[in-house]
PyMOL commands that place a pseudoatom at each C-alpha (Angstrom):
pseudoatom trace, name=CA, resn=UNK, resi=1, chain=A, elem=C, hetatm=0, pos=[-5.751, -24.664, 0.055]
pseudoatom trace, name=CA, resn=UNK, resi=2, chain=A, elem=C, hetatm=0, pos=[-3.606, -24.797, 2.959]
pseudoatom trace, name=CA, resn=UNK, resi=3, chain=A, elem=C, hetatm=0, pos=[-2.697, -28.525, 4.331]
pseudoatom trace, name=CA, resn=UNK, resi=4, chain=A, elem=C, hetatm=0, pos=[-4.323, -28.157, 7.627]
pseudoatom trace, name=CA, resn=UNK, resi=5, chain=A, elem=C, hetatm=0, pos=[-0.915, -29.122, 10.052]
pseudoatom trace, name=CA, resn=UNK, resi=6, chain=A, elem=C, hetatm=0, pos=[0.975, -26.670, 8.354]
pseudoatom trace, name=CA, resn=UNK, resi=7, chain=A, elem=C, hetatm=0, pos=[1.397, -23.166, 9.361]
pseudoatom trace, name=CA, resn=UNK, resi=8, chain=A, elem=C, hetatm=0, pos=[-1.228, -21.316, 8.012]
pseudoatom trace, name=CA, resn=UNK, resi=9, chain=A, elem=C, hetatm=0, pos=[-3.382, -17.887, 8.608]
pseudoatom trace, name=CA, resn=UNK, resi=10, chain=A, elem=C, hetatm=0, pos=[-6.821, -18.300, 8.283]
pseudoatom trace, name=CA, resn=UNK, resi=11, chain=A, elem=C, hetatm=0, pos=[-9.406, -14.514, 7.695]
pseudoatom trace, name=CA, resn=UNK, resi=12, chain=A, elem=C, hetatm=0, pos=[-12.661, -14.535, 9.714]
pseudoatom trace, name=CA, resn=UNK, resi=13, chain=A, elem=C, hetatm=0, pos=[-15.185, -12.758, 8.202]
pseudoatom trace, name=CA, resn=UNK, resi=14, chain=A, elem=C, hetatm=0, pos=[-15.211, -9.776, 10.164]
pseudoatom trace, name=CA, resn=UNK, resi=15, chain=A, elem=C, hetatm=0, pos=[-13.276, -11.044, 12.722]
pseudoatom trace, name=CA, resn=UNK, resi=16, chain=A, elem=C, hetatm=0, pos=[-10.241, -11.985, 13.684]
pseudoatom trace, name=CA, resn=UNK, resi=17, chain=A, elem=C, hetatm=0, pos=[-7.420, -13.758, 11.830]
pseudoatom trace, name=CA, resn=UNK, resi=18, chain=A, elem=C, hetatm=0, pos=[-7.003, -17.441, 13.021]
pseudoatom trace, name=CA, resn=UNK, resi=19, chain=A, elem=C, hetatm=0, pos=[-3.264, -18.670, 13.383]
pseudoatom trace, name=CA, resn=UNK, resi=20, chain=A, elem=C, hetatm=0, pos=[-2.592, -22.468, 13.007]
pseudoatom trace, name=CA, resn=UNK, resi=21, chain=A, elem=C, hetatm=0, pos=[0.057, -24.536, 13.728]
pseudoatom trace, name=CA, resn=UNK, resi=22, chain=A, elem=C, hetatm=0, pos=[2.624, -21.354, 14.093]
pseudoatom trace, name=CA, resn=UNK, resi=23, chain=A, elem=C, hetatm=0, pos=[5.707, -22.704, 15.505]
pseudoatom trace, name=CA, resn=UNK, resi=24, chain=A, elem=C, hetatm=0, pos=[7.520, -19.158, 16.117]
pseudoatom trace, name=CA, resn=UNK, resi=25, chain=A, elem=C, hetatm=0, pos=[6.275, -15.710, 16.876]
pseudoatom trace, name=CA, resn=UNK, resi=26, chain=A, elem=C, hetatm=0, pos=[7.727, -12.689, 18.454]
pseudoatom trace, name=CA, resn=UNK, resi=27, chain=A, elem=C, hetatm=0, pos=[5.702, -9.949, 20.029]
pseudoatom trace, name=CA, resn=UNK, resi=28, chain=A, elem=C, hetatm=0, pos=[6.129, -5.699, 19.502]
pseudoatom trace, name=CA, resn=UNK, resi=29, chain=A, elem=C, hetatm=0, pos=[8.662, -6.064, 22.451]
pseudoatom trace, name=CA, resn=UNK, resi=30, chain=A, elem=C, hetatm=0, pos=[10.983, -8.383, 20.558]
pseudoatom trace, name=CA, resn=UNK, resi=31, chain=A, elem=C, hetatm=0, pos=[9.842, -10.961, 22.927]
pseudoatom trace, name=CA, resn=UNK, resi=32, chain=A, elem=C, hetatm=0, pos=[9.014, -14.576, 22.208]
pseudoatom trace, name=CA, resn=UNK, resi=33, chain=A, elem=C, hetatm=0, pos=[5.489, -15.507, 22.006]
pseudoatom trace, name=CA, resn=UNK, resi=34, chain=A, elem=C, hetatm=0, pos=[4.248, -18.989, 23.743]
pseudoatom trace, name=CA, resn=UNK, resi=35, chain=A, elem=C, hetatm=0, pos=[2.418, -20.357, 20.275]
pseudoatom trace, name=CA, resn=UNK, resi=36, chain=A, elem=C, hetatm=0, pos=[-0.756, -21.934, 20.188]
pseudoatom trace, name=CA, resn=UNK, resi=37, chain=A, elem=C, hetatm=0, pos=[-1.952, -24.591, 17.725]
pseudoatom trace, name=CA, resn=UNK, resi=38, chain=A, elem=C, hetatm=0, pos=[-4.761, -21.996, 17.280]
pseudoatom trace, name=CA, resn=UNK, resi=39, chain=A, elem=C, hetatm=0, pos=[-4.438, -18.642, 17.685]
pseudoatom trace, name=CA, resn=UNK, resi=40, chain=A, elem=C, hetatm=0, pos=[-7.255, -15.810, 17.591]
pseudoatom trace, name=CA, resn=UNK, resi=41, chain=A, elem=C, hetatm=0, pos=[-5.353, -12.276, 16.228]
pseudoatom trace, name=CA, resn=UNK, resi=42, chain=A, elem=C, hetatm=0, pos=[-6.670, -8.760, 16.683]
pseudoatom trace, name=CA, resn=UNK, resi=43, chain=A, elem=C, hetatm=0, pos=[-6.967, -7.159, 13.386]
pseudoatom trace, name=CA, resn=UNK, resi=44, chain=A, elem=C, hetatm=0, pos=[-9.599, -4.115, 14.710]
pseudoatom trace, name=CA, resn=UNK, resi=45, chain=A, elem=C, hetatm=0, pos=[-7.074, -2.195, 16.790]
pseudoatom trace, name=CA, resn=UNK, resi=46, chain=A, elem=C, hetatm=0, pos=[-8.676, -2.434, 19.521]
pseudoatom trace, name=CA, resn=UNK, resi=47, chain=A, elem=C, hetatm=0, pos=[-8.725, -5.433, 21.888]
pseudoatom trace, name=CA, resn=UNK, resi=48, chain=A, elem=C, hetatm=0, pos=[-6.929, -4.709, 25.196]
pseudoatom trace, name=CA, resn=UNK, resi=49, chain=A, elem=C, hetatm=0, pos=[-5.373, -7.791, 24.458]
pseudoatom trace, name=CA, resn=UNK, resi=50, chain=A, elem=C, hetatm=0, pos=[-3.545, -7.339, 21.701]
pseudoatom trace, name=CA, resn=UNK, resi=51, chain=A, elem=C, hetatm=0, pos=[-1.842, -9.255, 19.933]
pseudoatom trace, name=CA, resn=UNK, resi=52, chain=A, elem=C, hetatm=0, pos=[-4.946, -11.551, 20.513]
pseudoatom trace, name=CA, resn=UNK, resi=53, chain=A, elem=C, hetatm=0, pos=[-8.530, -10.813, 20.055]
pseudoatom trace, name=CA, resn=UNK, resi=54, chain=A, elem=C, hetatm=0, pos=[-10.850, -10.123, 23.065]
pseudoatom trace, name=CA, resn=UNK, resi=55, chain=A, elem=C, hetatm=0, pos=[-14.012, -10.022, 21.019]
pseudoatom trace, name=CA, resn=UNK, resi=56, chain=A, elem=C, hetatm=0, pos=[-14.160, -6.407, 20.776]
pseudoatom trace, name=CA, resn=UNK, resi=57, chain=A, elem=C, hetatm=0, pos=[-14.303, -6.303, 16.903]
pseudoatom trace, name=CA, resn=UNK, resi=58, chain=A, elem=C, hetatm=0, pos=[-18.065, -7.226, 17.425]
pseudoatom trace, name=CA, resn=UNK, resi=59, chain=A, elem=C, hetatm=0, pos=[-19.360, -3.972, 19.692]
pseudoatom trace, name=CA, resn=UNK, resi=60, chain=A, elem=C, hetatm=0, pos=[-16.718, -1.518, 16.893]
pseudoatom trace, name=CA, resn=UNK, resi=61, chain=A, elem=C, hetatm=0, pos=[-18.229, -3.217, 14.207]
pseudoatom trace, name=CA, resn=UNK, resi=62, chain=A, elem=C, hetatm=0, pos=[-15.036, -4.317, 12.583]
pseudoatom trace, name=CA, resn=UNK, resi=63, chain=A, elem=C, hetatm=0, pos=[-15.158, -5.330, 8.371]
pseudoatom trace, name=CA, resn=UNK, resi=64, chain=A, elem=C, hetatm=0, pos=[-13.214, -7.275, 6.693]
pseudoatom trace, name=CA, resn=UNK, resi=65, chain=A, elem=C, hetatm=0, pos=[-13.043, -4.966, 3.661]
pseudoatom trace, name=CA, resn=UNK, resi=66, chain=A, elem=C, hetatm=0, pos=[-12.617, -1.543, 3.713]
pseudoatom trace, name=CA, resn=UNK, resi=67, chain=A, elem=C, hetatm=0, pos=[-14.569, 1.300, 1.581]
pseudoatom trace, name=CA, resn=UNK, resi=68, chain=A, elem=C, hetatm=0, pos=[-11.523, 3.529, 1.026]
pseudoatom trace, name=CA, resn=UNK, resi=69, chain=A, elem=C, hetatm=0, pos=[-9.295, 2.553, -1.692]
pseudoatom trace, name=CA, resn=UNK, resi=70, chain=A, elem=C, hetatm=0, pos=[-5.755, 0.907, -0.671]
pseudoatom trace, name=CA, resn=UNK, resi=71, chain=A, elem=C, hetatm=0, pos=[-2.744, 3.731, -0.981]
pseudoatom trace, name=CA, resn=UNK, resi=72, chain=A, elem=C, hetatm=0, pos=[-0.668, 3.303, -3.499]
pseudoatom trace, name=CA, resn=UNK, resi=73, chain=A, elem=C, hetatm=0, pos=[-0.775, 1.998, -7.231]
pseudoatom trace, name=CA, resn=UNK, resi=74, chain=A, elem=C, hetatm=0, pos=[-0.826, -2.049, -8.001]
pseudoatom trace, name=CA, resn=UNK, resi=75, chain=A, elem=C, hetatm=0, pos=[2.554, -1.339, -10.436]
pseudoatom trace, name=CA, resn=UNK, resi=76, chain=A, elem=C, hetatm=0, pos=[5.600, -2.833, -10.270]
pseudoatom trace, name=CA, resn=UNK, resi=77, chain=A, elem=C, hetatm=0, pos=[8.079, -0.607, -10.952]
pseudoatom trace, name=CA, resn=UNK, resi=78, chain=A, elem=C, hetatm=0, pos=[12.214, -1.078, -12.121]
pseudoatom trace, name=CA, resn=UNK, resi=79, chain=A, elem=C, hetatm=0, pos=[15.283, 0.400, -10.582]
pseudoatom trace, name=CA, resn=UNK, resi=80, chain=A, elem=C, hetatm=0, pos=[18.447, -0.119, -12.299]
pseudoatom trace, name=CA, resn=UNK, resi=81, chain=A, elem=C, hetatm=0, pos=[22.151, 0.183, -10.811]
pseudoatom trace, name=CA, resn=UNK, resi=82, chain=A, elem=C, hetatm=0, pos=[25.205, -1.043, -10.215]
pseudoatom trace, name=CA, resn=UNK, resi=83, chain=A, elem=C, hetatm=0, pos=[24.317, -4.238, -11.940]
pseudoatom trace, name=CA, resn=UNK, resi=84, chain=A, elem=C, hetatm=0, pos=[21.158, -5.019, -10.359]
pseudoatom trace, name=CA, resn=UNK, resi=85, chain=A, elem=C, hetatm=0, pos=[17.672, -3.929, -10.466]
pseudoatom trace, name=CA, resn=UNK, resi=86, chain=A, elem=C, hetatm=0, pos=[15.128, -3.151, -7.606]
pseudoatom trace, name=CA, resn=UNK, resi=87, chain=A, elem=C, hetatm=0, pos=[11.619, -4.227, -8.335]
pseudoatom trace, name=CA, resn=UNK, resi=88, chain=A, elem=C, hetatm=0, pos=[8.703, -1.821, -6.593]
pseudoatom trace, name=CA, resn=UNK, resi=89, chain=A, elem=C, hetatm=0, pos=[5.045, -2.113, -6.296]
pseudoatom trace, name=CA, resn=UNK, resi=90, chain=A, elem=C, hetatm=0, pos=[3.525, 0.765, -3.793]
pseudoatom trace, name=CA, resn=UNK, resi=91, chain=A, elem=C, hetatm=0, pos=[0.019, -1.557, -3.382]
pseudoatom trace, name=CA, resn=UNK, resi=92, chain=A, elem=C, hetatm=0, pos=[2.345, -3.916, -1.836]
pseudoatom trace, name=CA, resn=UNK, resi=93, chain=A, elem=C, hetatm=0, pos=[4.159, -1.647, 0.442]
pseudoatom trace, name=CA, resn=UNK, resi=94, chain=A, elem=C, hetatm=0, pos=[3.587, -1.378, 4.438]
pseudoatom trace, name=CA, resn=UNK, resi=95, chain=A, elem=C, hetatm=0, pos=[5.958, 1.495, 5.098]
pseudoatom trace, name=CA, resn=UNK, resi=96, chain=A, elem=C, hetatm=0, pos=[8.114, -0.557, 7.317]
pseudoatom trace, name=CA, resn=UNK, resi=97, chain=A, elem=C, hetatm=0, pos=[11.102, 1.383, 6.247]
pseudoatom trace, name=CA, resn=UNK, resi=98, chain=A, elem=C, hetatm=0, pos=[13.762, -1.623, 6.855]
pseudoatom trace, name=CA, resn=UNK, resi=99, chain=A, elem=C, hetatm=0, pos=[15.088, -0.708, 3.443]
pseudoatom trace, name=CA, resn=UNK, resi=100, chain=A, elem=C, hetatm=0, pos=[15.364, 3.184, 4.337]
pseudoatom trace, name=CA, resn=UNK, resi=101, chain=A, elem=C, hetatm=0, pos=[17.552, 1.873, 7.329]
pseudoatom trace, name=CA, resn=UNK, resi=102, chain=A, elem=C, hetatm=0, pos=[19.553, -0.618, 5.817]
pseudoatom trace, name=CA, resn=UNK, resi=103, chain=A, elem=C, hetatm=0, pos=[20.152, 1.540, 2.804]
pseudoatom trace, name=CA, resn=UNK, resi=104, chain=A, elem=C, hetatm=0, pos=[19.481, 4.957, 3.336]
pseudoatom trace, name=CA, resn=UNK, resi=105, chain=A, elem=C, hetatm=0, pos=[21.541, 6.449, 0.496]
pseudoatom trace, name=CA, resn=UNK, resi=106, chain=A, elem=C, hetatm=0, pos=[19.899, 3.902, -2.307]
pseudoatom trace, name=CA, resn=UNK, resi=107, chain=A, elem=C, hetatm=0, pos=[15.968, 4.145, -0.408]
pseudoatom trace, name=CA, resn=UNK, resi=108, chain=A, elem=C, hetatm=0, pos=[15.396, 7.993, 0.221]
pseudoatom trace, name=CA, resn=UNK, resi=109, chain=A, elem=C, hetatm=0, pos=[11.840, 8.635, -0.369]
pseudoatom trace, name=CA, resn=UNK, resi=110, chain=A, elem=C, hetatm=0, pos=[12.509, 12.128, -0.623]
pseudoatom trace, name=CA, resn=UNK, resi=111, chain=A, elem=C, hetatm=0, pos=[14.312, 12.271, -3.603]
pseudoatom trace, name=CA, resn=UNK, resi=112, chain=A, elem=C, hetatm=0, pos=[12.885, 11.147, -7.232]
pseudoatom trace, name=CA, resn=UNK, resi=113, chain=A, elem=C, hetatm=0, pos=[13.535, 8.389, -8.014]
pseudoatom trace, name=CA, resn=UNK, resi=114, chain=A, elem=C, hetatm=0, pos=[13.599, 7.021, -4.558]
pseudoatom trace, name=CA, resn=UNK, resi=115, chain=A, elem=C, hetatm=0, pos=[15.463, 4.272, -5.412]
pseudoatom trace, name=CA, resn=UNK, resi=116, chain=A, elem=C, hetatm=0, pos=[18.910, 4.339, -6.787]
pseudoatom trace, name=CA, resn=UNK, resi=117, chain=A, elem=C, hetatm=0, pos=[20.515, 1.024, -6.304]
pseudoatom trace, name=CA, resn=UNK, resi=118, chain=A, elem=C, hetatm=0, pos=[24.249, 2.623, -7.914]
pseudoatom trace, name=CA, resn=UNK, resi=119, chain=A, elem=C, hetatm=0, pos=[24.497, 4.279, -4.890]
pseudoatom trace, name=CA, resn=UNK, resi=120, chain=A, elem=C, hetatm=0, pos=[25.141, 1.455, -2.325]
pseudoatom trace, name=CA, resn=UNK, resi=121, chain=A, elem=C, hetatm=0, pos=[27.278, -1.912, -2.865]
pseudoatom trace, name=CA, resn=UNK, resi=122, chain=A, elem=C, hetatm=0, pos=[25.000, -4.612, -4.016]
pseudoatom trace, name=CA, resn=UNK, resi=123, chain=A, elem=C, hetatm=0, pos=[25.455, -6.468, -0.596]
pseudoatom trace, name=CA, resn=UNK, resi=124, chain=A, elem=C, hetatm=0, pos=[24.075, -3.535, 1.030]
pseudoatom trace, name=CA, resn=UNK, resi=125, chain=A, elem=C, hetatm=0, pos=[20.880, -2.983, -1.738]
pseudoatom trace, name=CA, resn=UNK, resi=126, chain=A, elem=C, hetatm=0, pos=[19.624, -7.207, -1.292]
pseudoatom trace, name=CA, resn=UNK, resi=127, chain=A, elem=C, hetatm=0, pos=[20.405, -6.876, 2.395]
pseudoatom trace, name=CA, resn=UNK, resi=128, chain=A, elem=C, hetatm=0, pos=[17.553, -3.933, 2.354]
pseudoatom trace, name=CA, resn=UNK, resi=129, chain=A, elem=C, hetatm=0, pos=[15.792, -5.679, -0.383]
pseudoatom trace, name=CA, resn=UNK, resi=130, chain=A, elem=C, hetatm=0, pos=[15.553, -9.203, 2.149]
pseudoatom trace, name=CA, resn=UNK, resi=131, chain=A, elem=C, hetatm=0, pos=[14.576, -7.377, 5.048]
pseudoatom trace, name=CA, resn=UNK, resi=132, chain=A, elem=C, hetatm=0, pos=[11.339, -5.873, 3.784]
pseudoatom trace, name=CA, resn=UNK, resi=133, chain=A, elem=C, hetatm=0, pos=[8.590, -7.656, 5.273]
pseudoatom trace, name=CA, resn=UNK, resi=134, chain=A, elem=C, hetatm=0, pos=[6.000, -7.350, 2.659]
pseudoatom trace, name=CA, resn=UNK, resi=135, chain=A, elem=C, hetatm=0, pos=[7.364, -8.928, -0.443]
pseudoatom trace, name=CA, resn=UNK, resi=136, chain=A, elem=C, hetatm=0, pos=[6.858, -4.911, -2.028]
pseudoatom trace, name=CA, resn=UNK, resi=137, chain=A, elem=C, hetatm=0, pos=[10.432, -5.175, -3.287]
pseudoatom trace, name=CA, resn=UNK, resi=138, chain=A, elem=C, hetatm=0, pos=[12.701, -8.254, -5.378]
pseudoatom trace, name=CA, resn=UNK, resi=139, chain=A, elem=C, hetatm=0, pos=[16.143, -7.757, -6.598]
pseudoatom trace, name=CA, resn=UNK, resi=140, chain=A, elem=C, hetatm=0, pos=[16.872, -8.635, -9.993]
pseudoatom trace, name=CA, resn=UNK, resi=141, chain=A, elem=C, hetatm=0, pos=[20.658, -9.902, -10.548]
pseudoatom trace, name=CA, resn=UNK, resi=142, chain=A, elem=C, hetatm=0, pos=[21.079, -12.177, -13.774]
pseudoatom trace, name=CA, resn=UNK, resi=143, chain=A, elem=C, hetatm=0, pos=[17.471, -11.715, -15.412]
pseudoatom trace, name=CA, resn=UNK, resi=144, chain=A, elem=C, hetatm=0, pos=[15.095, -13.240, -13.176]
pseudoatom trace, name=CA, resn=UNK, resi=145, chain=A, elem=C, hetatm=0, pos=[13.384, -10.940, -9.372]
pseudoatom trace, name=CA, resn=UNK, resi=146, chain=A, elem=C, hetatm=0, pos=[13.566, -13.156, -6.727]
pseudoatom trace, name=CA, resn=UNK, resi=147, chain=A, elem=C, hetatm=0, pos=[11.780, -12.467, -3.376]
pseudoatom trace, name=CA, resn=UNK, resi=148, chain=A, elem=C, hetatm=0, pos=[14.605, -12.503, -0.686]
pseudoatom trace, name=CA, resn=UNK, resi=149, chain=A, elem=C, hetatm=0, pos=[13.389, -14.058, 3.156]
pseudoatom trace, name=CA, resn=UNK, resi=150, chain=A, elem=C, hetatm=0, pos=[14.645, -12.726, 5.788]
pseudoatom trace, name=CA, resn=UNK, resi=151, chain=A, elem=C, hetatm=0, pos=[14.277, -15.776, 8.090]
pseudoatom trace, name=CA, resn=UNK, resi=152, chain=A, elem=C, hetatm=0, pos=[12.570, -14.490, 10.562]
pseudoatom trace, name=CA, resn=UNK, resi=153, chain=A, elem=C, hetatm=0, pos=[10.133, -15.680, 12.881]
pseudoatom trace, name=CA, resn=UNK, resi=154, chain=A, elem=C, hetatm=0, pos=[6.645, -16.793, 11.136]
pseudoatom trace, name=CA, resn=UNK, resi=155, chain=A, elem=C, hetatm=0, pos=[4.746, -14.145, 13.211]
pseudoatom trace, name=CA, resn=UNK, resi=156, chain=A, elem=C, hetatm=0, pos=[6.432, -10.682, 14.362]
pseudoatom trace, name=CA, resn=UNK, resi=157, chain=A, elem=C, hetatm=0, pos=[4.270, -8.495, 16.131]
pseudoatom trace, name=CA, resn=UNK, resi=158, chain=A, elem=C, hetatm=0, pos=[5.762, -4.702, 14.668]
pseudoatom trace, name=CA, resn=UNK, resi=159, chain=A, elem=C, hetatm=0, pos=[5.214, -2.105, 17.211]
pseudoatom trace, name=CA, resn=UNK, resi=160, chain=A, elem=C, hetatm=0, pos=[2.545, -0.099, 16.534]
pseudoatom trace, name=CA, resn=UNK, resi=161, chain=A, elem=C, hetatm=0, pos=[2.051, -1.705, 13.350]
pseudoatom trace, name=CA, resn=UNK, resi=162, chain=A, elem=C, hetatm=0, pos=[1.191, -5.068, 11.412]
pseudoatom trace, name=CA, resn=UNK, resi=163, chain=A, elem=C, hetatm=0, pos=[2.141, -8.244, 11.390]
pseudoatom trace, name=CA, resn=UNK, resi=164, chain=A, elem=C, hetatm=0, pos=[5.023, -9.659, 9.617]
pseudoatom trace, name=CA, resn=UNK, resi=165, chain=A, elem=C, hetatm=0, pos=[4.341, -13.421, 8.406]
pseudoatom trace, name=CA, resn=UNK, resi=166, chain=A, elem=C, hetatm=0, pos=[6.785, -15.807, 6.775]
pseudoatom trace, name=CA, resn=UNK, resi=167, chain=A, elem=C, hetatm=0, pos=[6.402, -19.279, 5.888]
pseudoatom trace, name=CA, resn=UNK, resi=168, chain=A, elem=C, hetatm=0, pos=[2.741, -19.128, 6.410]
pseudoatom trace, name=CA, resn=UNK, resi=169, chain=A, elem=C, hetatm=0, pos=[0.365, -19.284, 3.993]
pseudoatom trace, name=CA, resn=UNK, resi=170, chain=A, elem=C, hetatm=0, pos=[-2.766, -17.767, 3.782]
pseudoatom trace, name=CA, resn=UNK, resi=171, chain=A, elem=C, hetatm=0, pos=[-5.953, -18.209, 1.488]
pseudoatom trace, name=CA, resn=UNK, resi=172, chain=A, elem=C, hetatm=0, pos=[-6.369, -15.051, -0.040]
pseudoatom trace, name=CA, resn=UNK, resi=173, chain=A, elem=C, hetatm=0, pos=[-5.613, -13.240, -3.006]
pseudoatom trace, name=CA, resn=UNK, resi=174, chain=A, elem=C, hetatm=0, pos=[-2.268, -11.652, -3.012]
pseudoatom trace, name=CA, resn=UNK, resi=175, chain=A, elem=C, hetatm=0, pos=[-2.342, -7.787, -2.120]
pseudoatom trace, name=CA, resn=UNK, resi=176, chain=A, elem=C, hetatm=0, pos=[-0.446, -6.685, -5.366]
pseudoatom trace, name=CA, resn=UNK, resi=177, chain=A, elem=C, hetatm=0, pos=[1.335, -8.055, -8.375]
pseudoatom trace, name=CA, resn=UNK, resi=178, chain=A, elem=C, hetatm=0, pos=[4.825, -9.258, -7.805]
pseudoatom trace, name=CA, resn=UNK, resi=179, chain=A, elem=C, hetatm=0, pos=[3.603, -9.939, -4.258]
pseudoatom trace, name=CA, resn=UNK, resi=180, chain=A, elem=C, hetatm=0, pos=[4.798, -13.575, -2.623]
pseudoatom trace, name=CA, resn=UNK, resi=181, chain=A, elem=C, hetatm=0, pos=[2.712, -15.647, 0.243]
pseudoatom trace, name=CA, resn=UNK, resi=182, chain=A, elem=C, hetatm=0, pos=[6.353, -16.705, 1.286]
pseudoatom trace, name=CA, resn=UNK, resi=183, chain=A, elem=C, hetatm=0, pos=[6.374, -13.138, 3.375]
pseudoatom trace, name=CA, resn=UNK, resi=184, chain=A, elem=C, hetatm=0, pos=[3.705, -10.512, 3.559]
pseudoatom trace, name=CA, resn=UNK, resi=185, chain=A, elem=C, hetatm=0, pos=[2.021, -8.473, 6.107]
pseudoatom trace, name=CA, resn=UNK, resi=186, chain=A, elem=C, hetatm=0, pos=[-1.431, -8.353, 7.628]
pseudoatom trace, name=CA, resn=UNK, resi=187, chain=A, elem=C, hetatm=0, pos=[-3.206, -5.044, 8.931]
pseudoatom trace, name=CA, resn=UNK, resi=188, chain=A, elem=C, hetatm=0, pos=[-3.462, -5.118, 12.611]
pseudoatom trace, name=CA, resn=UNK, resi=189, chain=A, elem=C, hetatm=0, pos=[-5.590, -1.536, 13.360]
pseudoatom trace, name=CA, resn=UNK, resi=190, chain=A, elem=C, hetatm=0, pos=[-8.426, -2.188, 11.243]
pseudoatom trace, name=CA, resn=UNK, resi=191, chain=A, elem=C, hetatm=0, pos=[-7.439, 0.742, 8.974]
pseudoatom trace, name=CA, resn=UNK, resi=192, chain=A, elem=C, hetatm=0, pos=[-5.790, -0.420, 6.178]
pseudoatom trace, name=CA, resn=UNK, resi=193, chain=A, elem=C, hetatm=0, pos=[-7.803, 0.209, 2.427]
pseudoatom trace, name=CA, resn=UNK, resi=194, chain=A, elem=C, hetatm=0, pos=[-6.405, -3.437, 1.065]
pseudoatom trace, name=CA, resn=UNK, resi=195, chain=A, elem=C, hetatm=0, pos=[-7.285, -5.645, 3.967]
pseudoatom trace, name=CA, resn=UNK, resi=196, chain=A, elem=C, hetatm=0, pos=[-6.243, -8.084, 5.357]
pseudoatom trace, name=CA, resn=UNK, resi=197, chain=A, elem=C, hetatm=0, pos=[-2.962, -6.838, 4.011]
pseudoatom trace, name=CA, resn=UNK, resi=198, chain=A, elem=C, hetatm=0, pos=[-1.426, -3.574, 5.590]
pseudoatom trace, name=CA, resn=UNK, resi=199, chain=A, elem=C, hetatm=0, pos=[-1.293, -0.521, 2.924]
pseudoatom trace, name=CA, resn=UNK, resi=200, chain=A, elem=C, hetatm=0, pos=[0.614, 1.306, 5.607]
pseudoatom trace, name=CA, resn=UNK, resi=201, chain=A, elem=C, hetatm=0, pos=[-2.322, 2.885, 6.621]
pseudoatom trace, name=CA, resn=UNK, resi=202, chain=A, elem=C, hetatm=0, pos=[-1.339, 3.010, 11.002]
pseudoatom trace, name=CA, resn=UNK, resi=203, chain=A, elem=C, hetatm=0, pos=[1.317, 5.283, 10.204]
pseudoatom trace, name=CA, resn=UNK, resi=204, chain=A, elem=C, hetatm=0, pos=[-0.447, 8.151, 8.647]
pseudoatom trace, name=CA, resn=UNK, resi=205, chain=A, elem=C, hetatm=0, pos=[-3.234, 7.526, 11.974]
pseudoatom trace, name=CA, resn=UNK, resi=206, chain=A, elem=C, hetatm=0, pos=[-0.542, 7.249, 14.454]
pseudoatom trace, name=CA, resn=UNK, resi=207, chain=A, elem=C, hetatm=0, pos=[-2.053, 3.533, 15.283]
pseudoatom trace, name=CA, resn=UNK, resi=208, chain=A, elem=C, hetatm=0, pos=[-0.258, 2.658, 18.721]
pseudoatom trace, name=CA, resn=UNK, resi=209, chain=A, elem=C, hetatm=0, pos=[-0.281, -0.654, 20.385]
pseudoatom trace, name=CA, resn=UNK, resi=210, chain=A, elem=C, hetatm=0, pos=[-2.526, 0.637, 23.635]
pseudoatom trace, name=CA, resn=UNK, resi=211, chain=A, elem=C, hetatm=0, pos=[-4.986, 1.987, 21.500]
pseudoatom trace, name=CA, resn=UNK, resi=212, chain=A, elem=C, hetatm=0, pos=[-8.606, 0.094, 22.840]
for i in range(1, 212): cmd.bond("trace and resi %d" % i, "trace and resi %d" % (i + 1))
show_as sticks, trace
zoom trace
C-alpha cells in the first residue's frame, strides 16, 4: 500500500482516478498544472473538464474494466545490437511513439523486426528507450534491463491521449510483465481493453481532448 503523504494514484470503481499529494503536473498544452492535494481525473473521455472529472462518467456509464481484450501480447520480447539489447512487451505499450522519434532508424514499426538497436549509437537507442512513458521498453547493457526515467513531471497530460505518471505509485496490478510502477500510463478516453492502463487504444478511435 501506498504511504498516504506520498504521491500516489488512487482507481475509483467506475469512476475517476484520485491524485494525491502530486507535486508536479503538466497539462496537453505543455502547461503547468496548479496541483491539488487531491485531485479527481477524467478517465471516461468525456468530462468537459478534462483533465478533471465533472461527474459525467455516471450518466455514460463509465467501467472500470473493459470487455474487449487489451491489444497486444503480455511477452517480453529481446532485441540485440550494437552491444545492447532492447526489451519489448506490446501489453505494455501505449503507442506514444517517443522511441520512433528519438530513434527512427532503430524503432520503425514497419519493418520486421521493428527494432534494430545496431542501427543507431547506443546513446541514441537508451535516449529512446528513457523517454517511453510506459515502462513497455528496458535496455539491457551488462546483463541486467533496467527501466530508464525520464524525469519528467509526475503527471503529463498527452494530447489527445493518456496520462504519463512517474514517481507515483498506484495500487494495482501492473499492466504487463517487465512493466515498472516507477513510470506507466493510465487510459484517459475510457477505451482502453487493459484499464486503468492505456493499450493505445485512443489512437486507433481518434480520441481528441474536446471530445464530451
Amino acid at each position: 500500500m501506498s504511504d498516504e503523504k506520498s504521491p500516489h494514484i488512487v482507481e475509483n470503481e467506475n469512476g475517476p482516478l484520485s491524485a494525491r499529494h502530486i507535486d508536479t503536473m503538466v497539462g496537453s498544452d505543455g502547461a503547468e498544472i496548479d496541483t491539488k492535494p487531491n485531485m479527481s481525473l477524467c478517465r471516461c473521455g468525456r468530462s468537459k473538464d478534462k483533465p478533471f472529472c465533472d461527474g459525467t462518467h455516471r450518466e455514460a456509464g463509465f467501467l472500470s474494466r473493459s470487455e474487449k481484450e487489451p491489444s497486444g501480447k503480455d511477452k517480453l520480447y529481446q532485441f540485440e545490437g550494437n552491444g545492447v539489447t532492447v526489451h519489448y512487451n506490446p501489453r505494455v505499450c501505449s503507442h506514444a511513439a517517443q522511441c520512433i522519434a528519438r530513434a527512427p532508424d532503430a524503432f520503425d514499426p514497419d519493418r520486421r523486426p521493428w527494432i534494430k538497436p545496431e542501427n543507431a549509437d547506443p546513446a541514441v537507442i537508451e535516449a529512446a528507450v528513457r523517454a517511453c512513458p510506459s515502462g513497455a521498453l528496458m535496455l539491457e547493457t551488462k546483463g541486467d534491463a533496467q527501466q530508464l526515467l525520464p524525469g519528467r513531471a509526475q503527471i503529463t497530460v498527452e494530447k489527445n491521449g493518456p496520462y504519463w505518471v512517474e514517481g507515483a505509485s498506484i495500487d494495482v496490478d501492473l499492466p504487463g510483465e517487465g512493466a515498472t510502477r516507477d513510470k506507466y500510463v493510465l487510459c484517459r478516453c475510457g477505451l482502453s481493453g487493459n484499464k486503468p492502463y492505456c493499450d493505445g487504444s485512443h489512437a486507433g478511435a481518434n480520441w481528441k481532448d474536446d471530445n464530451s
